[in-house]
C-alpha positions as CSV (number, residue, x, y, z in Angstrom):
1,X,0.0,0.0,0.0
2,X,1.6,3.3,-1.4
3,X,1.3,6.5,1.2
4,X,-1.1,8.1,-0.5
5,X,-3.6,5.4,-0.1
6,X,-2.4,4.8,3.3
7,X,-3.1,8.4,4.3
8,X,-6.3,8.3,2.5
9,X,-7.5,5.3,4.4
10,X,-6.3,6.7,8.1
11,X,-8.0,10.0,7.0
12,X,-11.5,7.6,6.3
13,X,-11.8,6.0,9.4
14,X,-10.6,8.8,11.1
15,X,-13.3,10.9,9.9
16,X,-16.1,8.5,9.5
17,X,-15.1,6.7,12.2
18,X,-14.7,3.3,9.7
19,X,-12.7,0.0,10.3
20,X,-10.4,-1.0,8.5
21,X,-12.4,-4.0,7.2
22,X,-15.2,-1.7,6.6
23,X,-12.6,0.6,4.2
24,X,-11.5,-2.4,2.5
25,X,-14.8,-3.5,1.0
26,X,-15.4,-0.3,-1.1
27,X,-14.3,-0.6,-4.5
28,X,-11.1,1.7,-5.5
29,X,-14.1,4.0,-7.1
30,X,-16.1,4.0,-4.5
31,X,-13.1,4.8,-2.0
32,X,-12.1,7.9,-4.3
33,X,-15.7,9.3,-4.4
34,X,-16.2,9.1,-0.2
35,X,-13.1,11.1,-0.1
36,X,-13.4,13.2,-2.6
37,X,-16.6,14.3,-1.0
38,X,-15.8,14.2,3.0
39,X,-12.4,16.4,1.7
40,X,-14.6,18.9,0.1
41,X,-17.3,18.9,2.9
42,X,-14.7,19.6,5.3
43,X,-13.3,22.5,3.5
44,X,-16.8,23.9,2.9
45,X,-16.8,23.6,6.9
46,X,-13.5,25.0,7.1
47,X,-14.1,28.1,4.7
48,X,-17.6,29.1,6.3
49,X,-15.9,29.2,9.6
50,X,-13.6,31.4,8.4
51,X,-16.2,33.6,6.6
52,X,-17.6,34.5,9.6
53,X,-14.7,35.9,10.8
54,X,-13.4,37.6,7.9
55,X,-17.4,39.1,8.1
56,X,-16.6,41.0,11.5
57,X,-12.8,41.7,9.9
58,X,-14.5,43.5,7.0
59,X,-17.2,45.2,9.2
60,X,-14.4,46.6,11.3
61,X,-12.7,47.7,9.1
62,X,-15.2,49.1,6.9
63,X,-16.8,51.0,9.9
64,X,-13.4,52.9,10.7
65,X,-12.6,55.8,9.3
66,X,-10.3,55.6,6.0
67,X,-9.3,57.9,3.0
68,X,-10.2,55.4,0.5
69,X,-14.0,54.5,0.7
70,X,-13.8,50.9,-0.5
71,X,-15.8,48.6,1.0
72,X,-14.4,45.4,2.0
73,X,-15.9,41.9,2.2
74,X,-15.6,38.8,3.6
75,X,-14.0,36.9,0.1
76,X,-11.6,39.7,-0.1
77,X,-9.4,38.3,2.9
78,X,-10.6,34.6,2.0
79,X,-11.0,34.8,-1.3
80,X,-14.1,32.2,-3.0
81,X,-15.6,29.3,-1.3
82,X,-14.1,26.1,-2.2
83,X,-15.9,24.5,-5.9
84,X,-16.3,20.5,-6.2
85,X,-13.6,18.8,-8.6
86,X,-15.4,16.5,-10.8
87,X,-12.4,13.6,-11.3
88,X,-12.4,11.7,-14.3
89,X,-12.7,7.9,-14.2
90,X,-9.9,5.9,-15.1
91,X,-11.7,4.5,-18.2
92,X,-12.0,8.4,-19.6
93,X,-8.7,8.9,-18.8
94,X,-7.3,5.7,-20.6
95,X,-9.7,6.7,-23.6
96,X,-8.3,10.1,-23.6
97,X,-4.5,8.9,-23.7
98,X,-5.9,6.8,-27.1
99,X,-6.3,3.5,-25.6
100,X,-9.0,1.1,-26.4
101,X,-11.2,0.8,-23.5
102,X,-14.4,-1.5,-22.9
103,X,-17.4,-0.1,-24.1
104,X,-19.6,1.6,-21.1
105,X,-23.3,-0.6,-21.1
106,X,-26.7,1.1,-20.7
């Protein structure tokens, strides 16, 4: 097991609270999705958290005299909330590189 997969799989049951055992029976898809999304619901938290405080930042400073007028806001000290990375499946990936991949049923 490489240390990437390693670290994702300590960062799983860490955060889900998971077993080992219970890691180990996803799929290597279905493993890349859960922590795709609990990595991106944690830095939503993380970024909300910090928006509130870069709110009273910007009030403050915005209610303090200044000889520029510009109004700040929060996204100007935290810049934009984090966006969802759509990754690409193996398959479109190997189909991309010009490799012949199995054809996709439904």
């Amino acid at each position: 097991m490489d240390k990437q997969h390693l670290a994702g799989v300590v960062y799983l049951a860490r955060k889900l609270h998971w077993s080992r055992g219970q890691i180990r029976d996803l799929t290597p898809s279905q493993f890349r999705e859960i922590l795709s999304e609990v990595s991106f619901q944690e830095q939503q938290e993380e970024y909300w958290r910090n928006y509130r405080v870069s709110s009273l930042i910007a009030t403050i400073i915005n209610c303090t005299p200044r000889k520029n007028n510009r109004q700040y806001k929060a996204e100007d000290f935290i810049g934009p909330p984090p966006e969802r990375i759509d990754a690409e499946s193996p398959l479109d990936v190997a189909q991309k590189k010009g490799l012949k991949v199995p054809k996709k049923e439904g």
